[in-house]
C-alpha positions in Angstrom: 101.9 41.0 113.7 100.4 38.0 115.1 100.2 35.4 112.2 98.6 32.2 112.3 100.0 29.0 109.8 97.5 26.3 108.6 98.7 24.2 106.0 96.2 22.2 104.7 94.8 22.0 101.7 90.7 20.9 101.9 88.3 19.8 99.2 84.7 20.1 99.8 82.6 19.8 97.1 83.9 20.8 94.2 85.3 23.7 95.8 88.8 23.4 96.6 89.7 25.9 99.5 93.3 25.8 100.8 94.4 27.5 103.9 98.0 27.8 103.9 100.2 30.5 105.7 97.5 33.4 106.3 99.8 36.2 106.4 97.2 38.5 106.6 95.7 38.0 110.2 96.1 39.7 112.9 94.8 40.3 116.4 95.3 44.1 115.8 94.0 44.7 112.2 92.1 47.0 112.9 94.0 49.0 115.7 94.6 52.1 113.4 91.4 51.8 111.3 88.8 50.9 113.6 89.8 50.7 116.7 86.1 50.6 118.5 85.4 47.7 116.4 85.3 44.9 118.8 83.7 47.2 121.4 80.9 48.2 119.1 80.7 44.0 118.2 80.8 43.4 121.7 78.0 46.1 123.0 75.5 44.5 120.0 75.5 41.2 121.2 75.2 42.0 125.1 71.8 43.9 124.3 70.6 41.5 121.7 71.3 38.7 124.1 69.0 40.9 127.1 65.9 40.6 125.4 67.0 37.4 123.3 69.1 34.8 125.5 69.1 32.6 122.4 71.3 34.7 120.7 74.6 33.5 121.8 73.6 29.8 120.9 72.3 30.8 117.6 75.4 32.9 116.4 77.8 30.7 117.7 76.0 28.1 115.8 75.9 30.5 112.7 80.0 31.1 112.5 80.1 27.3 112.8 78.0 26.8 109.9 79.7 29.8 107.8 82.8 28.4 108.5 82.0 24.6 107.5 81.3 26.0 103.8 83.8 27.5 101.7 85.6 28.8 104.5 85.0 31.5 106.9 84.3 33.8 104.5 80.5 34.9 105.7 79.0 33.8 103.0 76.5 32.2 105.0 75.1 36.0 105.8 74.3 36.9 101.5 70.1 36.3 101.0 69.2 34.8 98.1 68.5 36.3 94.9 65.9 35.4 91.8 69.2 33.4 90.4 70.0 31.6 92.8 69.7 30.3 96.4 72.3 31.0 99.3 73.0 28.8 102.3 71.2 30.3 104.7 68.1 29.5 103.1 69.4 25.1 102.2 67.4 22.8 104.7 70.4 22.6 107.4 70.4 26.7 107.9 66.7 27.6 107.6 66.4 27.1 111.5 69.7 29.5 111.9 68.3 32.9 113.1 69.7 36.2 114.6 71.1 37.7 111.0 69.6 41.0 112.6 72.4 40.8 115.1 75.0 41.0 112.7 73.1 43.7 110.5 72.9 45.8 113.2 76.8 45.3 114.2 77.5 46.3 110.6 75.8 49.0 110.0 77.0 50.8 113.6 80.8 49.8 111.8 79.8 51.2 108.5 78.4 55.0 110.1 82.1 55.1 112.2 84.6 53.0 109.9 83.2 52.9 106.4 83.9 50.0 103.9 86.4 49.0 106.7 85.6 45.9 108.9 84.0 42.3 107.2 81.3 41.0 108.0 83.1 37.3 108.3 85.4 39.1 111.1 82.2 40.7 112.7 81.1 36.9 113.0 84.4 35.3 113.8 84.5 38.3 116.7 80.9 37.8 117.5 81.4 33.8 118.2 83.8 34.7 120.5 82.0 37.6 122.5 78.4 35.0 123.1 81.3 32.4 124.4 82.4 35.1 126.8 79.1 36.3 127.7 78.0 33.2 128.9 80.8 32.7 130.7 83.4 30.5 129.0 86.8 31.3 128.0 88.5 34.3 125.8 90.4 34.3 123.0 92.1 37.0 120.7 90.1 36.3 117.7 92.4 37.1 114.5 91.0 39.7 112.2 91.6 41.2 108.8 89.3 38.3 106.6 87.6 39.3 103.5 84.1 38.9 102.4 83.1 36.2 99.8 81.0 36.8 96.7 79.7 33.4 96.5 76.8 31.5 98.0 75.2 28.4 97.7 72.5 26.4 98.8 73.5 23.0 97.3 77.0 23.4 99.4 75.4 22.6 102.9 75.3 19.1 102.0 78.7 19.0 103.2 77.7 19.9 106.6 78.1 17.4 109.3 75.0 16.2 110.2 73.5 15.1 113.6 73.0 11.4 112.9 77.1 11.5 111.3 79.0 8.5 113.4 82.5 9.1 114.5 84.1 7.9 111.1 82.4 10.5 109.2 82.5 13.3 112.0 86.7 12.6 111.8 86.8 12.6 108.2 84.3 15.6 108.2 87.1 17.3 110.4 89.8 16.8 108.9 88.4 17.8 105.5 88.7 21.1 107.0 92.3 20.8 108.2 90.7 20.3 112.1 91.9 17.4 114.2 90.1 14.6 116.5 90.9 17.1 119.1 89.4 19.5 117.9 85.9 17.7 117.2 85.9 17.6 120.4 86.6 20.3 121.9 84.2 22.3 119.1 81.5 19.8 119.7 81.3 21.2 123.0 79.8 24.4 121.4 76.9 22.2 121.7 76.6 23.6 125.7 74.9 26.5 124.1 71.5 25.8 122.3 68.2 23.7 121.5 67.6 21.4 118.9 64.2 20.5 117.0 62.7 16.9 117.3 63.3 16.2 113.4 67.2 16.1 114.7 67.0 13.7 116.9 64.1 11.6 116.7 65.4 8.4 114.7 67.1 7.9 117.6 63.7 7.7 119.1 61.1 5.6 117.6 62.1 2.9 115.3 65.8 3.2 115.7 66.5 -0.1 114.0 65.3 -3.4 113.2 66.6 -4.6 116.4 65.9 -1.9 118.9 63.2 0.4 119.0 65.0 3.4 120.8 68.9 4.0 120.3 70.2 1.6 122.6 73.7 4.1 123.5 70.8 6.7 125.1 70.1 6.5 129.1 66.4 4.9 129.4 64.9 7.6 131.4 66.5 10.3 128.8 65.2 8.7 126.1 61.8 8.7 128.1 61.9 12.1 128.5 62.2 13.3 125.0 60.0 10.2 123.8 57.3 12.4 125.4 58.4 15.4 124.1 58.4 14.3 120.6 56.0 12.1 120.2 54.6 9.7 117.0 53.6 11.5 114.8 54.3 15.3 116.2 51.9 17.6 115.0 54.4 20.5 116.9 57.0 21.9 115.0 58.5 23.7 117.8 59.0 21.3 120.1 62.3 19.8 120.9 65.0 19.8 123.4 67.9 21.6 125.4 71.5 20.2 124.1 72.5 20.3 127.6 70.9 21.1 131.0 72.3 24.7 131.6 71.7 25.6 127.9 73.0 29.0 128.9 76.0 29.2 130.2 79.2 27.7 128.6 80.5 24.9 130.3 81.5 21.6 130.7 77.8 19.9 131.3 77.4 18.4 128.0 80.5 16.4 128.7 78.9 15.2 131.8 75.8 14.3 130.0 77.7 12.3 127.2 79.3 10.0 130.0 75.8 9.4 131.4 74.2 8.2 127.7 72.3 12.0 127.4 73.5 13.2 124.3 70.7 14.5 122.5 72.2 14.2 118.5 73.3 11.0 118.2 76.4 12.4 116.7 77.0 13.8 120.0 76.7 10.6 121.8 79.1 8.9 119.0 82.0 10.4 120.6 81.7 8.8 124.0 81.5 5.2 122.1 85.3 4.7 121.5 88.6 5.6 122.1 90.4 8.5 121.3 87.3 10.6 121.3 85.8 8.8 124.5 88.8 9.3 126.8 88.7 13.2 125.5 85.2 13.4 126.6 86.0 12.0 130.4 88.5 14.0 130.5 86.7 17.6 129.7 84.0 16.4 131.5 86.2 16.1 134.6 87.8 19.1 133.7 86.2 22.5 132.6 89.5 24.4 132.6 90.9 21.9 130.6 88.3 22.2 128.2 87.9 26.0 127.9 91.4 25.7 127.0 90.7 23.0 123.9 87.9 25.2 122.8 89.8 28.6 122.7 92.7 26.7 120.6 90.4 25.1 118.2 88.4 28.2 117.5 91.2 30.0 116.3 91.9 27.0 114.3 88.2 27.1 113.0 88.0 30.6 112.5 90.9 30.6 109.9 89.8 27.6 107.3 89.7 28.9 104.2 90.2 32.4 104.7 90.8 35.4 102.1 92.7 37.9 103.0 93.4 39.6 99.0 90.3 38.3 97.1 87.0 38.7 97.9 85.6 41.9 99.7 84.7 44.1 102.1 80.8 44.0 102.4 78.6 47.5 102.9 75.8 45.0 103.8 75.9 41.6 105.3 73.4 40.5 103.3 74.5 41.0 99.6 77.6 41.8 97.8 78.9 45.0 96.5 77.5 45.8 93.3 
């Protein structure tokens, strides 16, 4: 059995979630059980990405978040109830979308392996299949997590947001038992994916007292998305790309980091100083390098705060067994 060890013990909130020698992972949980699961996974996000090529972006995106809060423990997947409101409906999730994806997933497992496979595995595989598809790097993605029973919206305030500097990205991090590395490497997820203006456009009009526009942004860049979100914007769908080939997994949004084109100004934060600035050359200089990075810390991500005795095994994604 393939086991993975992260001692660390990480308060967020006033949840205290420690992840400390997960014995029960493996790469081949579900070898005797389910053995079609990460085929059936796999087939659900190829056709959902042909008629919807913003899938990848927004799952990848999604295990992110579910991960961030409480641990990877999908409770970012439960809907709200009359008592009480779930993450994926608190102001940093409402934009998340392709729940359907992972519905449908679930309920092809549920008809050939009942009460058998959790959803927070479905996801943690998922992430990894939309990397793949797009064509960046594999991983064996460790399975046998259980479900949470708990949601709630008033926990996203501890996600990093897009306007965090490098202090609080670090300490953000390492909360969850994740190195400087591994910002890195994670925030190049960021390849994948679009952004709304109301992310980014501090950094746009009225940055400071001093400077108008966020003086660490290349002028024409800064142009560009000026005149895509304007003063006032009376369009709530506009935004931008977080790199220029927003889908395909690669190295660009290293590249556009070194050349002052970050869109979040968290993004850009990272190229401002050293160690996270000589990281960023470097995976911009080389994409093997940091497909390599990003494989490693996602298996790091995927097992923060994971249950493997408590919690559940979900017949539906979206609410827990009754």
């Amino acid at each position: 059995m393939v086991l993975l060890l992260l001692l660390v013990s990480i308060c967020i909130g006033s949840q205290s979630v420690r992840a400390g020698a997960v014995t029960g992972l493996s790469k081949d949980y579900y070898k005797q059980t389910c053995p079609t699961a990460e085929s059936v996974i796999k087939d659900t996000i190829r056709n959902a990405t042909q008629f919807d090529p913003k899938i990848p972006a927004r799952i990848l995106r999604m295990h992110f978040h579910d991960c961030f809060i409480r641990g990877c423990d999908a409770s970012v997947l439960l809907d709200s109830t009359p008592s009480n409101e779930a993450e994926k409906d608190a102001p940093p999730n409402v934009s998340l979308r392709a729940f359907y994806v992972l519905d449908d997933a679930k309920t092809k497992l549920e008809s050939i392996c009942p009460q058998t496979v959790s959803c927070a595995d479905i996801l943690a595989i998922a992430a990894r299949d939309v990397v793949v598809l797009t064509g960046g790097p594999n991983w064996d993605v460790l399975k046998g997590r259980k479900d949470g029973v708990i949601s709630r919206a008033n926990d996203t305030r501890n996600l990093p947001a897009p306007t965090f500097n490098i202090s609080q990205l670090i300490q953000s991090f390492a909360l969850r038992g994740l190195s400087v590395r591994d910002l890195v490497a994670l925030s190049g997820g960021h390849t994948l994916g679009f952004s709304h203006c109301s992310s980014f456009e501090g950094r746009l009009h009225n940055f400071n007292s001093t400077f108008k526009v966020d003086p660490t942004m290349e002028p024409q860049f800064a142009q560009s998305l000026r005149t895509v979100c304007p003063q006032p914007n009376n369009n709530g769908s506009a935004g931008a790309f977080l790199d220029s080939t927003a889908t395909k997994f690669d190295n660009a949004y290293f590249k556009h980091l070194v050349e002052g084109k970050g869109v979040f100004g968290s993004d850009q934060a990272l190229f401002l100083e050293n160690p996270t600035k000589m990281m960023v050359q470097r995976f911009a200089r080389d994409e093997n390098g940091f497909f390599k990075a990003f494989k490693t810390s996602m298996v790091k991500l995927a097992s923060v705060g994971v249950m493997t005795s408590e919690g559940e095994v979900r017949l539906n994604c979206r609410k827990v067994n009754s």
